[in-house]
FIRO-914235 format. One record per residue (C-alpha): residue in three letters; residue number from 1; y, x, z. Coordinates in Angstrom, 1 decimal. Each point is the difference from the previous one (the first is absolute). Layout:
FIRO-914235
<type=ala | seq=NUM | y=Y | x=X | z=Z>;
...
This chain:
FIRO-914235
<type=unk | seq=1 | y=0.0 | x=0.0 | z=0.0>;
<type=unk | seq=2 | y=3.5 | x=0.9 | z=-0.9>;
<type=unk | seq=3 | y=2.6 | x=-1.0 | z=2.8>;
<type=unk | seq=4 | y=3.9 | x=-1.2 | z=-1.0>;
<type=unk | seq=5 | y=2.5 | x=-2.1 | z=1.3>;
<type=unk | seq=6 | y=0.9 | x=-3.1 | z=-1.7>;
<type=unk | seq=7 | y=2.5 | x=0.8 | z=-2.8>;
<type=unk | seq=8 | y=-0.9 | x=3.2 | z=0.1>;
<type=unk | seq=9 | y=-0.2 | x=1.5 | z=-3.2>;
<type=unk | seq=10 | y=-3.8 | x=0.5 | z=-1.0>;
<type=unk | seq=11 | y=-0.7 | x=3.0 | z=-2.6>;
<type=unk | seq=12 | y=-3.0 | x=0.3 | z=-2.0>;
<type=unk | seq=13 | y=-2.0 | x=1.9 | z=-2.7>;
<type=unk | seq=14 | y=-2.7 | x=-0.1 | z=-2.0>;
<type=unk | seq=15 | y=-1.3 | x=2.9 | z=-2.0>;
<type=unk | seq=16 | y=-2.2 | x=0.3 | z=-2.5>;
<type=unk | seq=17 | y=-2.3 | x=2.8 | z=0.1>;
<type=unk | seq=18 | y=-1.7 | x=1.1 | z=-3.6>;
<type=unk | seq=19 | y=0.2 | x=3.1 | z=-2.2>;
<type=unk | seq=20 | y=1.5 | x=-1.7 | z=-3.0>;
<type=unk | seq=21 | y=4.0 | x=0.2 | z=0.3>;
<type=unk | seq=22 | y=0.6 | x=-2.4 | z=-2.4>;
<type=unk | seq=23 | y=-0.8 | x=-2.5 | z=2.1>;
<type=unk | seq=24 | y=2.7 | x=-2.1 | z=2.0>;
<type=unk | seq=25 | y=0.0 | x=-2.6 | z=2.6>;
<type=unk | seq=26 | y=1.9 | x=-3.6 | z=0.5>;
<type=unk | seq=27 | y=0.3 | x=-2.0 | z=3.0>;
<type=unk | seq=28 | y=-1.3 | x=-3.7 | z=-1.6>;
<type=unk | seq=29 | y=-0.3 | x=-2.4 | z=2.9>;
<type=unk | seq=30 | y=0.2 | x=0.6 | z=3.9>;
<type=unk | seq=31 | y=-0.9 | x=-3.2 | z=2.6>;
<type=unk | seq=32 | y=0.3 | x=0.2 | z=3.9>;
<type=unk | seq=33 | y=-2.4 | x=-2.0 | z=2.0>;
<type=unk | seq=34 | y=-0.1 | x=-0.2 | z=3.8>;
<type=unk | seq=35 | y=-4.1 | x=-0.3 | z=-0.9>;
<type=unk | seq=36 | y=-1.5 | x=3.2 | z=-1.5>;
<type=unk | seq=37 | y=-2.5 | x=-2.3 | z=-1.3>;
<type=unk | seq=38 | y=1.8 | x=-2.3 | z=-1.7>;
<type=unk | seq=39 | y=2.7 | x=0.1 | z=-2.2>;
<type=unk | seq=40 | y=-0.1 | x=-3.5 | z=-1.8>;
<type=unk | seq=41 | y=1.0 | x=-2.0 | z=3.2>;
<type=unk | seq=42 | y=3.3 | x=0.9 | z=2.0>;
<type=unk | seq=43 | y=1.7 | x=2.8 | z=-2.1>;
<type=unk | seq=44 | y=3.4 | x=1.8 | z=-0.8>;
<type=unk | seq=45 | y=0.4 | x=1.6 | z=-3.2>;
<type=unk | seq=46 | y=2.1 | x=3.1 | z=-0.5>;
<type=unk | seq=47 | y=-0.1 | x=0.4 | z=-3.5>;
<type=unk | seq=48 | y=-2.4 | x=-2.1 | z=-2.8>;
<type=unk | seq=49 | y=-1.0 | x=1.3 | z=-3.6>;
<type=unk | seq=50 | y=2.9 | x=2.4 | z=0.8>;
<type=unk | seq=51 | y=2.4 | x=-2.4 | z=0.5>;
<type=unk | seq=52 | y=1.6 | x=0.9 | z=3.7>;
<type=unk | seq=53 | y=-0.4 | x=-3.3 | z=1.9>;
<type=unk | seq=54 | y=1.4 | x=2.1 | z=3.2>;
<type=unk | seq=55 | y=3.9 | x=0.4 | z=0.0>;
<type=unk | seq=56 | y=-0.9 | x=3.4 | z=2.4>;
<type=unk | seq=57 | y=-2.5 | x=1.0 | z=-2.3>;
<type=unk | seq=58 | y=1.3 | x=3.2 | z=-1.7>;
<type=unk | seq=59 | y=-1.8 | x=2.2 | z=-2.5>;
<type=unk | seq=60 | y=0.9 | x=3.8 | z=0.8>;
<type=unk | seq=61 | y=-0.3 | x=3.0 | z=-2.7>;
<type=unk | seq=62 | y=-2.8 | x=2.4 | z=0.4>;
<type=unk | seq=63 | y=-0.8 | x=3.6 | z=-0.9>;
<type=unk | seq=64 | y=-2.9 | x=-1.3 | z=-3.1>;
<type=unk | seq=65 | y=-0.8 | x=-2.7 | z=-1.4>;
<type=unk | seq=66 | y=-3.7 | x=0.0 | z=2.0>;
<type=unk | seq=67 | y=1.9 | x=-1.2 | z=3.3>;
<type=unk | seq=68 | y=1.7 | x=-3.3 | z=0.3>;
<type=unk | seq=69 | y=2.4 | x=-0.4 | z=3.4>;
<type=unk | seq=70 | y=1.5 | x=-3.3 | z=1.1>;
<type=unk | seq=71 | y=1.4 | x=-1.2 | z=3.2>;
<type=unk | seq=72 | y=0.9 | x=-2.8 | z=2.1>;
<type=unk | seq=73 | y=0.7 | x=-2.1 | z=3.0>;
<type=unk | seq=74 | y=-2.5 | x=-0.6 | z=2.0>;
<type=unk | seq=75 | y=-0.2 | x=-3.0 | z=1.4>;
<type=unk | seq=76 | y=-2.2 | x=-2.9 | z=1.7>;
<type=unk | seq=77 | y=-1.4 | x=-3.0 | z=-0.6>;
<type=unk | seq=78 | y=0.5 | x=-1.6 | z=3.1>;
<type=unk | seq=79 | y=-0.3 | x=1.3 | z=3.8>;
<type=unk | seq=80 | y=-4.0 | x=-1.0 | z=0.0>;
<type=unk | seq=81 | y=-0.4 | x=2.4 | z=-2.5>;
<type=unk | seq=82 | y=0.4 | x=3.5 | z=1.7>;
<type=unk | seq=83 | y=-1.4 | x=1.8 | z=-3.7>;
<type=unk | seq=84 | y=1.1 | x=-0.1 | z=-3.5>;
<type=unk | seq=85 | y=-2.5 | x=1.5 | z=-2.7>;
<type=unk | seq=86 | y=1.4 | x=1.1 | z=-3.7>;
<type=unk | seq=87 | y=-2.6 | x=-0.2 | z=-2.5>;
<type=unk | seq=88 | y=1.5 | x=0.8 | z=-3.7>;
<type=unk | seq=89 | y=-1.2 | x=0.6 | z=-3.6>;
<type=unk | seq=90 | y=0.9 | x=3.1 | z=-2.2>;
<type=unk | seq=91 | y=-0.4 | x=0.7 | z=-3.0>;
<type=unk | seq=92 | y=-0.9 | x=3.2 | z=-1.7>;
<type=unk | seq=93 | y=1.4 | x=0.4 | z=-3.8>;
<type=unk | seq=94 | y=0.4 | x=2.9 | z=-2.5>;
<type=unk | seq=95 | y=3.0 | x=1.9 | z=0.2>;
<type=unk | seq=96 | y=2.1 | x=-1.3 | z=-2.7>;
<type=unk | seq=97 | y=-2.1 | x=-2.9 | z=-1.4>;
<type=unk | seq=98 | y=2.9 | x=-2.3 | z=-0.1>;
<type=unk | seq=99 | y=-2.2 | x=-2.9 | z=-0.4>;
<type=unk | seq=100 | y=-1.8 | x=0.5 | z=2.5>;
<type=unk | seq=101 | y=0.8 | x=-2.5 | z=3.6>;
<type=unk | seq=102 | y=1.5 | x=3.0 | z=2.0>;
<type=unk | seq=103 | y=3.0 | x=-0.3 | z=-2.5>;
<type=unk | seq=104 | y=0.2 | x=-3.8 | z=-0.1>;
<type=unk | seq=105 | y=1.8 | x=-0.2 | z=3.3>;
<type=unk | seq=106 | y=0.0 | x=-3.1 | z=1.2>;
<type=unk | seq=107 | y=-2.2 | x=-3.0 | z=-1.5>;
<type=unk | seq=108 | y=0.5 | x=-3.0 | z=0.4>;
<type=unk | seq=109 | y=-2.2 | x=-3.1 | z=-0.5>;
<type=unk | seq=110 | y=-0.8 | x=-1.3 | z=-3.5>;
<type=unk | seq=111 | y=0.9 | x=-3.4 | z=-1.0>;
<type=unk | seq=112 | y=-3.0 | x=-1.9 | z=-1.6>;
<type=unk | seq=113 | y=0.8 | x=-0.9 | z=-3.5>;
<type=unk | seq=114 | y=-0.1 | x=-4.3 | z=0.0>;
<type=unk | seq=115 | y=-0.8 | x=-0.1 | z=-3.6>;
<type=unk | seq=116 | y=-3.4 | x=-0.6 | z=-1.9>;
């Protein structure tokens, strides 16, 4: 366990670890839960198909494009909740590969076509 105060700011990293520098990482969807088991049920989301969700949630620069560092808030759900767990989704991409969903940013949903 990681202890903070509430509003504290919360600083993170992830890194990915291979041999092949080409390869970069993008912070897709992060969820906080006061379950570690569940994340469907009672949840806060920080950020969601990379949009930020979170008005504390702030992306920071890092020294490659391998490690991915955010920050935020932390908070609570309520005072029968003494934990918080984060559980997010990254995405790994080629360096460059423009198409690829670490350069998308954020997505938002799809609209259905209505037609035939």
């Amino acid at each position: 366990p990681y202890y903070v105060d509430l509003n504290q700011n919360l600083f993170l990293q992830a890194s990915l670890h291979s041999s092949d520098q080409n390869l970069i990482v993008f912070v897709d969807t992060c969820v906080a839960s006061p379950d570690p088991s569940d994340f469907r049920t009672m949840t806060y989301e920080l950020i969601k198909r990379g949009c930020v969700k979170d008005p504390t949630y702030s992306l920071h620069p890092s020294p490659r494009g391998s490690v991915a560092r955010f920050s935020f808030n932390a908070f609570s759900f309520a005072e029968q909740y003494p934990s918080v767990y984060l559980q997010c989704e990254l995405v790994v991409c080629r360096q460059r590969d423009y198409s690829s969903r670490c350069y998308q940013g954020c997505v938002s949903r799809l609209k259905r076509n209505s037609g035939s």
